[in-house]
C-alpha positions in Angstrom: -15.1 -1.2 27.1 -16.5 2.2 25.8 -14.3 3.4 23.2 -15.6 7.0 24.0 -14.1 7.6 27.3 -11.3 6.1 26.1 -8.1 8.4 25.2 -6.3 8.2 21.7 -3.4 6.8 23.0 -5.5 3.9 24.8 -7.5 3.2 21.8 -4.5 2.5 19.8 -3.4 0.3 22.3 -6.1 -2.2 22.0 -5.9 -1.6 18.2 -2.9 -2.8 18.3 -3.2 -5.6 20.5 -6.5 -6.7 18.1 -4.1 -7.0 15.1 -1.2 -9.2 16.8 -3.6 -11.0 18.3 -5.5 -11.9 14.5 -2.6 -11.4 12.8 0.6 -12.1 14.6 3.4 -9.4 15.0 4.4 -9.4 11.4 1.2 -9.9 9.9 0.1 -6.5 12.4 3.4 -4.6 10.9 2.5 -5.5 7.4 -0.8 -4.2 8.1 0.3 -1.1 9.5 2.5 -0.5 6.5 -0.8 -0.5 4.4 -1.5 3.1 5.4 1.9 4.8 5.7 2.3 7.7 3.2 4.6 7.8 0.4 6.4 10.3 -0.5 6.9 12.4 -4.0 4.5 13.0 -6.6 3.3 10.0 -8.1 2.1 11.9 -11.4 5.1 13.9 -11.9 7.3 10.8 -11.9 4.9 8.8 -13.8 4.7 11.1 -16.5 8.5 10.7 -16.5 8.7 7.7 -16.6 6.4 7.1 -19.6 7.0 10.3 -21.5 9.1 8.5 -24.5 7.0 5.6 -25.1 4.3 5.1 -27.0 1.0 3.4 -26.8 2.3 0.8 -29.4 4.9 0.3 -27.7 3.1 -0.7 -24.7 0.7 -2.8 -26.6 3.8 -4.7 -28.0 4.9 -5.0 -24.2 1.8 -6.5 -23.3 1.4 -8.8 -26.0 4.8 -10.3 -25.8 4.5 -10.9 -21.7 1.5 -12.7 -23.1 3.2 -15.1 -25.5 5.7 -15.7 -23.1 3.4 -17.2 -20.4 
């Protein structure tokens, strides 16, 4: 098989037949789902998220997850 006469369309074919045949039909759609692109701005919401606590604060998290285990 030479992948360079091959067309786009065909190529993804046999990808796709590669992964259920490794992986099984779930394992291929988890896969696939590795490399899908999310949406919003990671940052911005971040920052959000975080704006109002502190660094000790997080510490303190962090510790006490610790204890607890």
């Amino acid at each position: 098989m030479n992948t360079r006469e091959m067309t786009p369309e065909q190529i993804r074919t046999k990808g796709l037949e590669a992964l259920v045949r490794e992986l099984g039909t779930v394992g291929m759609i988890r896969f696939i789902q590795l490399f899908e692109p999310g949406s919003g701005d990671y940052t911005k919401e971040r920052e959000n998220l975080l704006k109002s606590i502190t660094l000790d604060e997080i510490m303190s998290e962090i510790q006490s997850k610790r204890d607890a285990s």
